[in-house]
C-alpha positions as CSV (number, residue, x, y, z in Angstrom):
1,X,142.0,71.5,141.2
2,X,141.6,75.0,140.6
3,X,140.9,74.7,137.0
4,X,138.0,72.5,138.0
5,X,136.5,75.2,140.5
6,X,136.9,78.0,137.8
7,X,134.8,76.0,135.5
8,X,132.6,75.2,137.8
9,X,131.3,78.8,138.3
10,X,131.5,79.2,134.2
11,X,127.7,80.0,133.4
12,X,125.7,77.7,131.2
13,X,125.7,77.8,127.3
14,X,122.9,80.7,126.1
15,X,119.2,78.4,125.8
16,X,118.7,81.0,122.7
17,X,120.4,82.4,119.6
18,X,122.9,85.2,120.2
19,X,123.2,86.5,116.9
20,X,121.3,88.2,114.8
21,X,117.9,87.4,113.0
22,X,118.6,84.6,110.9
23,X,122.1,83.6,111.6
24,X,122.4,80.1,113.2
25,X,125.2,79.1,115.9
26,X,127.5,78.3,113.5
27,X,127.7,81.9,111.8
28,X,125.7,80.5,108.7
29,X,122.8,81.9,107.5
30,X,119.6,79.5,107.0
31,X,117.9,80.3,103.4
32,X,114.8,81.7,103.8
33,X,112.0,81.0,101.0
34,X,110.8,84.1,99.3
35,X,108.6,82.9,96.4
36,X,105.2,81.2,97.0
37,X,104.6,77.3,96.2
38,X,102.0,75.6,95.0
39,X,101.4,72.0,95.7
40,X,98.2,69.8,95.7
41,X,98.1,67.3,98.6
42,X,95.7,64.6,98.6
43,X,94.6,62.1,100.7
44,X,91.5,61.3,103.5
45,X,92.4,64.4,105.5
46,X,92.4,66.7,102.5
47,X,88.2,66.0,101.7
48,X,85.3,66.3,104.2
49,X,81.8,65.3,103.4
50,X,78.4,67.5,103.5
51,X,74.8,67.0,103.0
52,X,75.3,67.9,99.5
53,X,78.0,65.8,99.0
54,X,81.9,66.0,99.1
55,X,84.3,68.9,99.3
56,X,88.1,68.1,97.7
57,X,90.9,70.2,98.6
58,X,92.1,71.1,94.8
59,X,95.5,73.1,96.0
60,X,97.2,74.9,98.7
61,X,99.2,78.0,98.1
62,X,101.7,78.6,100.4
63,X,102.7,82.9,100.1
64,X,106.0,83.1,101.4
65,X,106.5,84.9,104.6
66,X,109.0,87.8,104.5
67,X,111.8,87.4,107.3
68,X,112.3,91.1,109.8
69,X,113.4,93.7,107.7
70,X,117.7,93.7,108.4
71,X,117.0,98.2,109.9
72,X,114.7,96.3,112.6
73,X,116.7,95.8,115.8
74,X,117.5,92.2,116.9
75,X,115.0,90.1,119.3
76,X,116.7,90.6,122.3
77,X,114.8,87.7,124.2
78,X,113.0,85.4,121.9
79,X,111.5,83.5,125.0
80,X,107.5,83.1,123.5
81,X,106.8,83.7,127.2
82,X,108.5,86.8,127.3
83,X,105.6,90.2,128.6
84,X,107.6,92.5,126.6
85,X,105.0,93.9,123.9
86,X,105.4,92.7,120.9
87,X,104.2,94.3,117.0
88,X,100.7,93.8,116.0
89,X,100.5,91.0,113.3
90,X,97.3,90.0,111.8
91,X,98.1,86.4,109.5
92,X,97.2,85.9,106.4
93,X,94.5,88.4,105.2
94,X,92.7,88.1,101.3
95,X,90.2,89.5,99.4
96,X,89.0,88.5,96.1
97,X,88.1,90.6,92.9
98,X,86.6,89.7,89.5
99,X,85.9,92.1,87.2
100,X,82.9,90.7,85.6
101,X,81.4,88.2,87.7
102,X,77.6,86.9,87.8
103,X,75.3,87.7,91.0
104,X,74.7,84.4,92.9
105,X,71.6,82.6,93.5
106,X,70.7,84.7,96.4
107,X,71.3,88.1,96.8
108,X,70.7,90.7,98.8
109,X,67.3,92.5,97.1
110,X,65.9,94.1,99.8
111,X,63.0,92.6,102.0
112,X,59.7,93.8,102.2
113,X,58.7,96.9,104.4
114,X,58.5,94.7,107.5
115,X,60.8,92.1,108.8
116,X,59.7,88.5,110.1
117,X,60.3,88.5,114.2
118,X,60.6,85.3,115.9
119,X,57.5,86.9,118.0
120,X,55.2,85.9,115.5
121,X,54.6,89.2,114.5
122,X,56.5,92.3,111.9
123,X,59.0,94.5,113.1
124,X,60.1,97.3,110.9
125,X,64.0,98.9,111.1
126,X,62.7,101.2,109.5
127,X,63.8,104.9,110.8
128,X,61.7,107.0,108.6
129,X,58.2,106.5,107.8
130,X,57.9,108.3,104.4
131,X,61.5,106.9,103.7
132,X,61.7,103.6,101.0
133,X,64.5,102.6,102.0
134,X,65.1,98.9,100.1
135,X,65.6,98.4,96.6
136,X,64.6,95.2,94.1
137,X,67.9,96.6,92.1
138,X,71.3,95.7,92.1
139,X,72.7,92.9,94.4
140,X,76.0,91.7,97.0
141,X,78.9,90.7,96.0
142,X,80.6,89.3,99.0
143,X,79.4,88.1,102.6
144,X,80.5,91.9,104.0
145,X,77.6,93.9,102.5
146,X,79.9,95.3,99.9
147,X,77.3,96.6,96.7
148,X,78.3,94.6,93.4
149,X,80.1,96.3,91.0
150,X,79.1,99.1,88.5
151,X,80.2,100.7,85.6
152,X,78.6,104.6,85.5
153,X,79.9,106.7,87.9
154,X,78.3,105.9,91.5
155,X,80.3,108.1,93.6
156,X,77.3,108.2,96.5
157,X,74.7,105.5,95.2
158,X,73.2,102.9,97.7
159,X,70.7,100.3,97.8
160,X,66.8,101.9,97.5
161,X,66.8,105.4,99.1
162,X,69.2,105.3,101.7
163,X,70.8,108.5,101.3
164,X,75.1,108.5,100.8
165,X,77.2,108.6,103.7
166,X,77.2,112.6,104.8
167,X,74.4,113.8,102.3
168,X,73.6,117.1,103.2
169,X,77.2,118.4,103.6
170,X,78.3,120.0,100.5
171,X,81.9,120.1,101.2
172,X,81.6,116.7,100.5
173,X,80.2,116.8,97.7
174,X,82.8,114.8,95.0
175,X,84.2,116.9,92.3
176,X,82.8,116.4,88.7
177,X,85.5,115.8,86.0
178,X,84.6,116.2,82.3
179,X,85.4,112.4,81.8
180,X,83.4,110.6,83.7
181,X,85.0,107.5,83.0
182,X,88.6,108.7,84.2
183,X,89.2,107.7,87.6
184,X,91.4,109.7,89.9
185,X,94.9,107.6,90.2
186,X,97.3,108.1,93.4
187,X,99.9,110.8,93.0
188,X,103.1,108.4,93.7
189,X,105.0,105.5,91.4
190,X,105.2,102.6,93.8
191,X,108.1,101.3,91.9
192,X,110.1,104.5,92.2
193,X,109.4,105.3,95.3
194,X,111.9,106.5,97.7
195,X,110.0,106.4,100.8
196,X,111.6,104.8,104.2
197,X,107.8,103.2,104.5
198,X,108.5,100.9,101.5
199,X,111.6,98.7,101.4
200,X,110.9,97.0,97.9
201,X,108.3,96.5,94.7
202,X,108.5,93.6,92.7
203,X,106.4,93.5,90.0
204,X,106.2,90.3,87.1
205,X,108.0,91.0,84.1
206,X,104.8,89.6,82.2
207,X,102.3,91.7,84.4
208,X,100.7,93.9,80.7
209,X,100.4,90.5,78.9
210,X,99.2,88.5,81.6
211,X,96.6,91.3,82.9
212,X,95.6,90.8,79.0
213,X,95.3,87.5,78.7
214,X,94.0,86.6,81.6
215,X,90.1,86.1,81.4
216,X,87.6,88.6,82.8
217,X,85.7,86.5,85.0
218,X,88.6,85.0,87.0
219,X,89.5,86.0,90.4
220,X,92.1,88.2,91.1
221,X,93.6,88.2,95.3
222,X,95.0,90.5,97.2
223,X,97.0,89.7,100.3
224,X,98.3,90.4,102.8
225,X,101.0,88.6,105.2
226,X,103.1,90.4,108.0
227,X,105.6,93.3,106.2
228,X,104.4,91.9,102.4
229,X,101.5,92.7,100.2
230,X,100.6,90.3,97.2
231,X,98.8,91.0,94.3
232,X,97.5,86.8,92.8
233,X,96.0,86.2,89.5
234,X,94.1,83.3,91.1
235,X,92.9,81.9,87.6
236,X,96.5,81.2,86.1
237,X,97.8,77.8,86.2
238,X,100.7,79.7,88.1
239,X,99.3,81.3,90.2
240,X,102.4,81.4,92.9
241,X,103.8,84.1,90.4
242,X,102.6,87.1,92.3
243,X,101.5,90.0,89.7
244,X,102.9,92.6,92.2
245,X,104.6,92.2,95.8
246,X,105.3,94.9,97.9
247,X,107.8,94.7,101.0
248,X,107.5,97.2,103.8
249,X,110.4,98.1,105.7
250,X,109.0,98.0,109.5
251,X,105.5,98.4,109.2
252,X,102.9,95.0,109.1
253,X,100.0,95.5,106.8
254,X,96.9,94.1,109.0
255,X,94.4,95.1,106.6
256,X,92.9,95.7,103.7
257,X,89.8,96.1,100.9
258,X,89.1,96.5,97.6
259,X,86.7,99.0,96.3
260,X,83.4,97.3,94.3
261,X,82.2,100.8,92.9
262,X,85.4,101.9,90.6
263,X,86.6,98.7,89.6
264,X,87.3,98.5,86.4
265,X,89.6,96.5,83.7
266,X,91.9,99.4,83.8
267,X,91.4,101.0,87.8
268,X,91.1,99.3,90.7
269,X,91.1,101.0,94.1
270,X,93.1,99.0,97.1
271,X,93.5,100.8,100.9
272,X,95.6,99.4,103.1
273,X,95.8,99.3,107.2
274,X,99.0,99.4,108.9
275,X,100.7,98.4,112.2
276,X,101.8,101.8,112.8
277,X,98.4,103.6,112.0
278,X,99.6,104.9,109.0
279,X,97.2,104.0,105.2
280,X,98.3,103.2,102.0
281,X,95.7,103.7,98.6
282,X,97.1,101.6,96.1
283,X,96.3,101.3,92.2
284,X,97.8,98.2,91.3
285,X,97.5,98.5,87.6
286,X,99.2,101.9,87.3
287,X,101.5,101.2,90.3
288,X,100.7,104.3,91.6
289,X,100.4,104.8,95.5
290,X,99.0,107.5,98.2
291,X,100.3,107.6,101.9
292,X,97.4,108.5,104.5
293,X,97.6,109.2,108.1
294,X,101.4,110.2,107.6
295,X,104.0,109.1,110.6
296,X,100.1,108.7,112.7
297,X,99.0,112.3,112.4
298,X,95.4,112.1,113.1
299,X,95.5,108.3,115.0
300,X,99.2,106.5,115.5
301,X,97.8,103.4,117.2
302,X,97.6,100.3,114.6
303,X,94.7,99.9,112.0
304,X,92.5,96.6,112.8
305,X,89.8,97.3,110.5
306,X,89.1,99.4,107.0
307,X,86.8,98.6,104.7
308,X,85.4,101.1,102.1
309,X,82.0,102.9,103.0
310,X,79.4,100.9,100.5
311,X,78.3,103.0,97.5
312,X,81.4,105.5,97.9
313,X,84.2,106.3,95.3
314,X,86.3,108.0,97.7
315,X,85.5,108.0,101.9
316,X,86.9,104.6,104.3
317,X,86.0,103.8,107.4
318,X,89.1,102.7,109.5
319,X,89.7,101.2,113.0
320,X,92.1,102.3,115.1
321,X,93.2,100.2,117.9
322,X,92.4,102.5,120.3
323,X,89.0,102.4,119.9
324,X,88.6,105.3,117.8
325,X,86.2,104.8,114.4
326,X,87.9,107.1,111.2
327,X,86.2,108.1,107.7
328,X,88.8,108.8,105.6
329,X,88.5,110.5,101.9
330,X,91.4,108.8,99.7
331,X,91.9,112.1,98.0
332,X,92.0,114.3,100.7
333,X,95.7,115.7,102.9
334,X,96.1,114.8,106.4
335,X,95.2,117.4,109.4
336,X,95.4,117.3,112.8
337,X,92.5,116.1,114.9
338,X,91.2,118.7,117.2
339,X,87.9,118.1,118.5
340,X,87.9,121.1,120.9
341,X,88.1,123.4,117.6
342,X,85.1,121.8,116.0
343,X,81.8,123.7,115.8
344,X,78.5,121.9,116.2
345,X,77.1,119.3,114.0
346,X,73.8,118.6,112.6
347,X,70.7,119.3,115.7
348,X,69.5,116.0,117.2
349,X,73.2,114.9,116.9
350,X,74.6,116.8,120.1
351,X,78.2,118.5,120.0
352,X,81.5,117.4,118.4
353,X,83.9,115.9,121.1
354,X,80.3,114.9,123.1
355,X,79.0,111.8,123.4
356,X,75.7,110.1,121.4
357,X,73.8,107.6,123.3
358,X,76.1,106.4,126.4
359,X,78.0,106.3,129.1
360,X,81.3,105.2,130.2
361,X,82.6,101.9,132.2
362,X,85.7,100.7,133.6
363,X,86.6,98.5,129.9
364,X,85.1,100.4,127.7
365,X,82.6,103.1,126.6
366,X,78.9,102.8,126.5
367,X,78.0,105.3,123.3
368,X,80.1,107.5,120.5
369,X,82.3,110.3,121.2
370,X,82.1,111.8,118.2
371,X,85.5,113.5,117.9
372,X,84.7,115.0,114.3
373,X,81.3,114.3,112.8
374,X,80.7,114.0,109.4
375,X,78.4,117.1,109.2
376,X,81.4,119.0,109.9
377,X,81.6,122.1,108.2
378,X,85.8,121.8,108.3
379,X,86.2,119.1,106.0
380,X,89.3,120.4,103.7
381,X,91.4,117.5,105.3
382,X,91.1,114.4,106.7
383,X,89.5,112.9,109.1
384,X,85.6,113.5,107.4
385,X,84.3,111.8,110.6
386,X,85.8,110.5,113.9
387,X,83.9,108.7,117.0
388,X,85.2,106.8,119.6
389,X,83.7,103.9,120.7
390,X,85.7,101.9,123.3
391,X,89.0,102.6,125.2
392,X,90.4,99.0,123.5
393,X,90.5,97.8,120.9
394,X,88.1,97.5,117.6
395,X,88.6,93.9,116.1
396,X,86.0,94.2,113.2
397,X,82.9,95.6,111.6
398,X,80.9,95.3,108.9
399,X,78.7,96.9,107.0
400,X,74.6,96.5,106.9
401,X,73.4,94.9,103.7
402,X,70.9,98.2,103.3
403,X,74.1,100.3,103.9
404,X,72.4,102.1,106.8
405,X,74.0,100.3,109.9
406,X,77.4,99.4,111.3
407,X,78.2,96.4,113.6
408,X,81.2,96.8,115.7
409,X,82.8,94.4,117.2
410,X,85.9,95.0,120.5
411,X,88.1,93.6,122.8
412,X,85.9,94.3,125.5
413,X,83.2,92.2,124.5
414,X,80.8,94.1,122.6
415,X,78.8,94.4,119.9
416,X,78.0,98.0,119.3
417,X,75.0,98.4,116.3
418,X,75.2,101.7,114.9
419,X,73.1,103.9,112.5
420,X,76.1,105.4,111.0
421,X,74.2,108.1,108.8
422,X,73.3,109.5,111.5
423,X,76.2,109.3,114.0
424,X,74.0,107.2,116.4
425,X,74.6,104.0,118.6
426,X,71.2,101.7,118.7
427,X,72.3,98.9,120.7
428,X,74.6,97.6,122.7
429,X,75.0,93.9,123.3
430,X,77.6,91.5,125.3
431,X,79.2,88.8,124.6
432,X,79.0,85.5,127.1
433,X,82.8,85.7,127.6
434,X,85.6,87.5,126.7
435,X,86.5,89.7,123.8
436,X,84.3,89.4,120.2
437,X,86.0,89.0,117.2
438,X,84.3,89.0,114.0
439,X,81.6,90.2,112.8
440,X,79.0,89.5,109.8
441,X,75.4,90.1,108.4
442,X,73.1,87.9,107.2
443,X,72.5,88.5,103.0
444,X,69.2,90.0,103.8
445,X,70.0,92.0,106.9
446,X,68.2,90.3,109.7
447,X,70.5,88.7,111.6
448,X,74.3,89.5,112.8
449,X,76.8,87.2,113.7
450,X,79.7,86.9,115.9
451,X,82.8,85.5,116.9
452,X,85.1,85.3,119.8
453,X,87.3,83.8,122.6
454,X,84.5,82.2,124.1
455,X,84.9,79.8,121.4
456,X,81.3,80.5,120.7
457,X,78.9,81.8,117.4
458,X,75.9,83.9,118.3
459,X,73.2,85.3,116.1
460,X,71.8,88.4,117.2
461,X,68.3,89.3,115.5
462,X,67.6,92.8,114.2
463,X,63.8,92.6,114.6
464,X,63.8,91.5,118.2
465,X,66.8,93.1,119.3
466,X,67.9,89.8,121.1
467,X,70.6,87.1,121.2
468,X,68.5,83.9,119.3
469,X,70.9,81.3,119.3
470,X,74.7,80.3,119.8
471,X,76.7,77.8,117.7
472,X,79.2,75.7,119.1
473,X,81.7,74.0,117.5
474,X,85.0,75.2,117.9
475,X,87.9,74.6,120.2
476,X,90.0,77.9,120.3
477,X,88.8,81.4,119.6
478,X,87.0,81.7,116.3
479,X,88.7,84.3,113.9
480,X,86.5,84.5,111.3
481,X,82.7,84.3,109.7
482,X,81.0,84.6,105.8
483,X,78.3,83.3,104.5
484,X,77.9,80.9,101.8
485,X,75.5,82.9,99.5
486,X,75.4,79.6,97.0
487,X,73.2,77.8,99.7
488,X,71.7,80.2,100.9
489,X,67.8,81.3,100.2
490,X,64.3,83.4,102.0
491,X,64.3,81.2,105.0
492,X,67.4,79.0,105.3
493,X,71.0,80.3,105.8
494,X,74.3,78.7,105.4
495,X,77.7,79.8,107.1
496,X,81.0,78.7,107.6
497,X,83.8,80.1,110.4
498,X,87.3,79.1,111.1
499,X,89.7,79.6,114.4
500,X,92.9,80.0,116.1
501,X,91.8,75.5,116.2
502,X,92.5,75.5,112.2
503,X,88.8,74.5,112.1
504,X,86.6,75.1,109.7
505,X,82.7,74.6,110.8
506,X,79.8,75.1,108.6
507,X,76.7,76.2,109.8
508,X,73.3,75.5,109.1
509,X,70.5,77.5,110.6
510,X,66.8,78.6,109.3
511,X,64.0,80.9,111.4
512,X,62.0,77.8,112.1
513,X,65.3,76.6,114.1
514,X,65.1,79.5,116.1
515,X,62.2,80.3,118.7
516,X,61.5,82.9,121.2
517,X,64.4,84.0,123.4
518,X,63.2,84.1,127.8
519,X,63.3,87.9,127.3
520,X,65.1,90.3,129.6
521,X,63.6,93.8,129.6
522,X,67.0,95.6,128.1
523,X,68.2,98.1,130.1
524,X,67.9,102.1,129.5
525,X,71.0,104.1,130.3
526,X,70.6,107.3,132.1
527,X,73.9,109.2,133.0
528,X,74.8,107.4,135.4
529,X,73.1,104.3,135.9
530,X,74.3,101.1,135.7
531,X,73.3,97.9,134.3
532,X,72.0,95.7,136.8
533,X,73.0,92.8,134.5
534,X,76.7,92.5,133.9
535,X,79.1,90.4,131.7
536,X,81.0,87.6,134.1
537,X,84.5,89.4,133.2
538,X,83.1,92.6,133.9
539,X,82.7,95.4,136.5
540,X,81.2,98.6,136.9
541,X,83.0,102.0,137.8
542,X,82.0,105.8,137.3
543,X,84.7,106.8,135.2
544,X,87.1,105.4,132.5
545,X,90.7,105.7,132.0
546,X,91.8,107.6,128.6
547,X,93.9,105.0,126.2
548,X,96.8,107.9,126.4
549,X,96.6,107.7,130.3
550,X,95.9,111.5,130.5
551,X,92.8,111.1,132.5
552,X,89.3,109.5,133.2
553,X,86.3,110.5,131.2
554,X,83.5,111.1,133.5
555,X,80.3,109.3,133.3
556,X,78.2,112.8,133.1
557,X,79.6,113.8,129.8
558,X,78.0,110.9,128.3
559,X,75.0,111.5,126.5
560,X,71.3,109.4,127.7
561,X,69.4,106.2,126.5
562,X,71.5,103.8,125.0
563,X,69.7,100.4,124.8
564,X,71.7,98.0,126.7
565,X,71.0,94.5,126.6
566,X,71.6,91.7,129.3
567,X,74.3,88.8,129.0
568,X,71.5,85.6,128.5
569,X,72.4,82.5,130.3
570,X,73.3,79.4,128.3
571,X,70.0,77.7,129.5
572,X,67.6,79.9,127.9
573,X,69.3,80.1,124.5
574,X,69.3,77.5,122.0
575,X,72.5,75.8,121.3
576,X,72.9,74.9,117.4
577,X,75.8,72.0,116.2
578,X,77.5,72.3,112.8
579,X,76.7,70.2,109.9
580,X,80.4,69.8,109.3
581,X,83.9,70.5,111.9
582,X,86.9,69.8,109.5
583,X,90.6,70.4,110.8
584,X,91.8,72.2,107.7
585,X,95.1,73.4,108.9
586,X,97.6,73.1,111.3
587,X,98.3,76.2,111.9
588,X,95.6,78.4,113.4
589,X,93.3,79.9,110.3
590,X,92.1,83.4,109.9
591,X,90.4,83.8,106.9
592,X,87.8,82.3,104.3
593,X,85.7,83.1,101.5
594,X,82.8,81.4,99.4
595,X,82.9,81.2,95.2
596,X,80.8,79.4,93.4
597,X,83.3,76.4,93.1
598,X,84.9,76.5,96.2
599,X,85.5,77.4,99.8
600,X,88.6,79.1,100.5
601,X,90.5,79.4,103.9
602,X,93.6,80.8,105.2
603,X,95.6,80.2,108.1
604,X,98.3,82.6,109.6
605,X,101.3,81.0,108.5
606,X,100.6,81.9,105.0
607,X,98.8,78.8,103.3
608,X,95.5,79.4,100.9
609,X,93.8,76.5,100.7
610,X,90.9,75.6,97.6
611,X,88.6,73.3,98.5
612,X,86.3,72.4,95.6
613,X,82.5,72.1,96.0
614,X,81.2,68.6,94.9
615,X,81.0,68.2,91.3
616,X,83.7,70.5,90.7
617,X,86.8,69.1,89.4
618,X,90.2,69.6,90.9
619,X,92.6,68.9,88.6
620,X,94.4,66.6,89.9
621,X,92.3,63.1,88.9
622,X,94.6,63.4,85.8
623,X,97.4,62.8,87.5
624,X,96.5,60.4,89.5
């Protein structure tokens, strides 16, 4: 009888593992995949039909997803429900390279002097009168505004007459080398590394043959997926034998880009954002590597965002997590960030560690802060150029097609449009709920588009300055946008956008779709005053807690006149459907990308799915 009461009080068996990572109940350890698969599934599910006919999914690729590194402490409660704050982890992330690849059928050209409003009548965006600022020369590359490639050396060359990102500033002017061909390599071996930051490099044992081989019109990937890095050869009939794959030991690579200026069959220039703030430049042909923002000196808070600045060799733009904006120059030593010993920047600019165009609220800032501008005359190290933008988060931005402007996109629901030659915030817009985030521009500059947890697309036109339409479609918070540049012309526009639903929608929209938006007169910041016409998740306060908890930032030490533009009702804006809502995954997706052949998505469990565009051949009718 006693035995029975003792067991009685016994507490119950543990809901949840008690070991380590990977070791089961019984002490054995589950094997854990660590080389990518290719398989090509087929069936009803695996094709959706278009106007222009049928899409055909020709193969999924699934990249393996590397297990916690065995120096990272146990989870102590894996309970999904669990508050305590967990790593920053970003899916499955690509980009896609070829070395010598044709323009498509539209491309960005540059529009005439004036661009059409939905008024009826021409708005210009143009800043400067005597300034020609588009070009009928060169042409995109990618749905980002990324310039095609070149060969000569095109260390500050944009579209038309737009000048280079800090023109004017000699100190950064880039360093002339006697062979102009030679491109500046990273000072590190990857493969002999013996850095804490990287835990392993494996590179193929055919990498020098294959690289030859391979032809110079395919597409090369880049990847990347939690603590791994890939480097894909997506034209080999094996294409689950990674050219390169780089394990981290703690850090999760969130982000990264290629750069469309060097490229070249023997350099190609890859940056890298981390969970931990810190920046890798890679070469993956020489294996040679550069670590940036080193253990977080200038920003330790994780790295949503980089993307090289169109037209340069050398200077990235970065976001920080914390709201805070970075240029970086891939060649340049680390500093500390000081804005209090910064001197004054260019006139009509105001004063380093000021504020351009705003003023501050409760979520978020209303302007820059420009920490560190560009016109700096302390520019041996990095940062070039630092402004903060928001007190959370920055989920995305992308560049202008004429390489002038920056949308922004943050957790707090904005979209921030920037002329980022000139350190200066021109609008500021709201999304209908919740955070925003993605971001993209139309091929030929006139729109912007968005994404976000209200489950909802809007396109935001440049000439009016006004929210023209939403797009709904989805069922969970959309994740990303591009355009499809194949189906795209003058007039009509084609899109696609996938979400944490695994959908993929494609989008359909032209200016005679959209009319007139019920116009709001926007409102004009002044110190102080606030918007009479407020987001629903939002309120208004006259200061705005620092992201380090050291303090508020006052609403007076915000510079005047931002344009601020209302939250429209749903009832006043037009509501577009999608020509096409396709599960593609069932997992929630995160990425995709047009080619000529195909539309390729991603989802966050690691599987990059092909689907073929009709009329292109999968493969797979053979063996059938």
């Amino acid at each position: 009888m006693l035995a029975t009461n003792k067991s009685s009080v016994l507490p119950p068996p543990p809901r949840y593992p008690a070991g380590a990572y990977g070791v089961g109940l019984g002490g054995v350890v589950p094997l854990i995949e660590t080389n990518n698969t290719l398989s090509n599934p087929s069936g009803p599910e695996f094709r959706f039909l278009v106007g222009e006919g049928t899409y055909v999914l020709k193969e999924d690729l699934n990249l393996a997803t590397p297990p916690p590194h065995p120096s990272e402490a146990p989870v102590v409660n894996p309970n999904p429900l669990a508050t305590t704050p967990q790593p920053a982890t970003a899916g499955t992330k690509m980009s896609i390279l070829s070395l010598e690849s044709r323009p498509p059928p539209f491309f960005y050209r540059g529009p005439s002097a004036t661009t059409l409003s939905l008024a009826g009548g021409t708005s210009s965006i143009q800043e400067h009168p005597s300034e020609s600022r588009y070009s009928t020369e060169g042409g995109m590359s990618s749905d980002d505004g990324r310039a095609a490639s070149s060969e000569g050396p095109a260390a500050s060359t944009t579209f038309g007459s737009a000048p280079a990102f800090g023109e004017g500033n000699s100190l950064l002017a880039p360093t002339v080398s006697k062979d102009v061909n030679k491109k500046k390599k990273p000072k590190n071996n990857v493969t002999k590394s013996n850095s804490s930051f990287i835990s392993r490099v494996i590179v193929n044992d055919s990498l020098a043959r294959k690289l030859t081989e391979r032809p110079l019109d395919g597409l090369f990937a880049f990847a990347n997926i939690n603590r791994a890095f890939q480097w894909l050869d997506m034209s080999s009939p094996t294409k689950q034998d990674y050219l390169t794959k780089i394990l981290f030991t703690k850090a999760h690579c969130l982000c990264h880009d290629v750069n469309m200026v060097t490229k070249s069959v023997s350099h190609i220039d890859v940056i890298m954002g981390f969970s931990t703030g810190e920046i890798i430049w890679w070469e993956p042909i020489s294996q040679r590597y550069t670590r940036l923002n080193k253990n977080g000196i200038i920003n330790n808070t994780p790295v949503s965002e980089i993307r090289w600045i169109p037209g340069s060799e050398n200077l990235f733009l970065a976001a920080h997590m914390d709201g805070l904006l970075v240029v970086y120059d891939k060649e340049k030593e680390d500093g500390h960030l000081n804005p209090e010993e910064e001197g004054l920047i260019a006139s009509g600019s105001g004063s380093e560690g000021e504020l351009s165009n705003g003023s501050a609220t409760s979520n978020g800032i209303r302007g820059i802060r420009i920490n560190k501008s560009v016109h700096s005359k302390n520019q041996k190290t990095n940062p070039v150029a630092a402004w903060k933008l928001s007190n959370q988060r920055i989920n995305a931005f992308s560049f202008s097609p004429d390489n002038r402007h920056l949308a922004v996109v943050s957790e707090d629901g904005t979209l921030r449009v920037i002329d980022y030659l000139s350190e200066k915030l021109l609008h500021l817009y709201h999304s209908y709920y919740g955070g925003l985030s993605c971001v993209c521009w139309t091929p030929d500059g006139k729109y912007v588009l968005t994404g976000g947890q209200d489950d909802l697309i809007s396109i935001w036109s440049i000439a009016d300055k006004a929210l023209v339409a939403r797009c709904q479609g989805h069922r969970s918070w959309v994740s990303a946008l591009a355009f499809d540049l194949w189906r795209c012309d003058d007039r009509n526009y084609r899109f696609g956008s996938v979400g944490e639903d695994g959908r993929l929608c494609l989008w359909d929209f032209s200016v005679g779709m959209l009319h007139r938006p019920k116009t709001v007169a926007p409102t004009l910041h002044r110190g102080s005053v606030s918007s009479k016409f407020t987001a629903p998740h939002r309120t208004d306060t006259n200061t705005s807690m620092n992201t380090d908890g050291k303090g508020s930032i006052p609403e007076d030490e915000w510079e005047e006149n931002v344009i601020e533009h209302a939250v429209q009702p749903r009832a006043v804006i037009p509501m577009l459907p999608p020509v096409l809502t396709h599960v593609v995954d069932s997992h929630p997706a995160c990425w995709l990308a047009f080619t000529e052949d195909a539309v390729i998505t991603s989802c966050k469990q690691g599987h990059v799915r092909t689907w073929n565009r009709p009329g292109v051949p999968t493969g797979n009718e053979e063996k059938a």
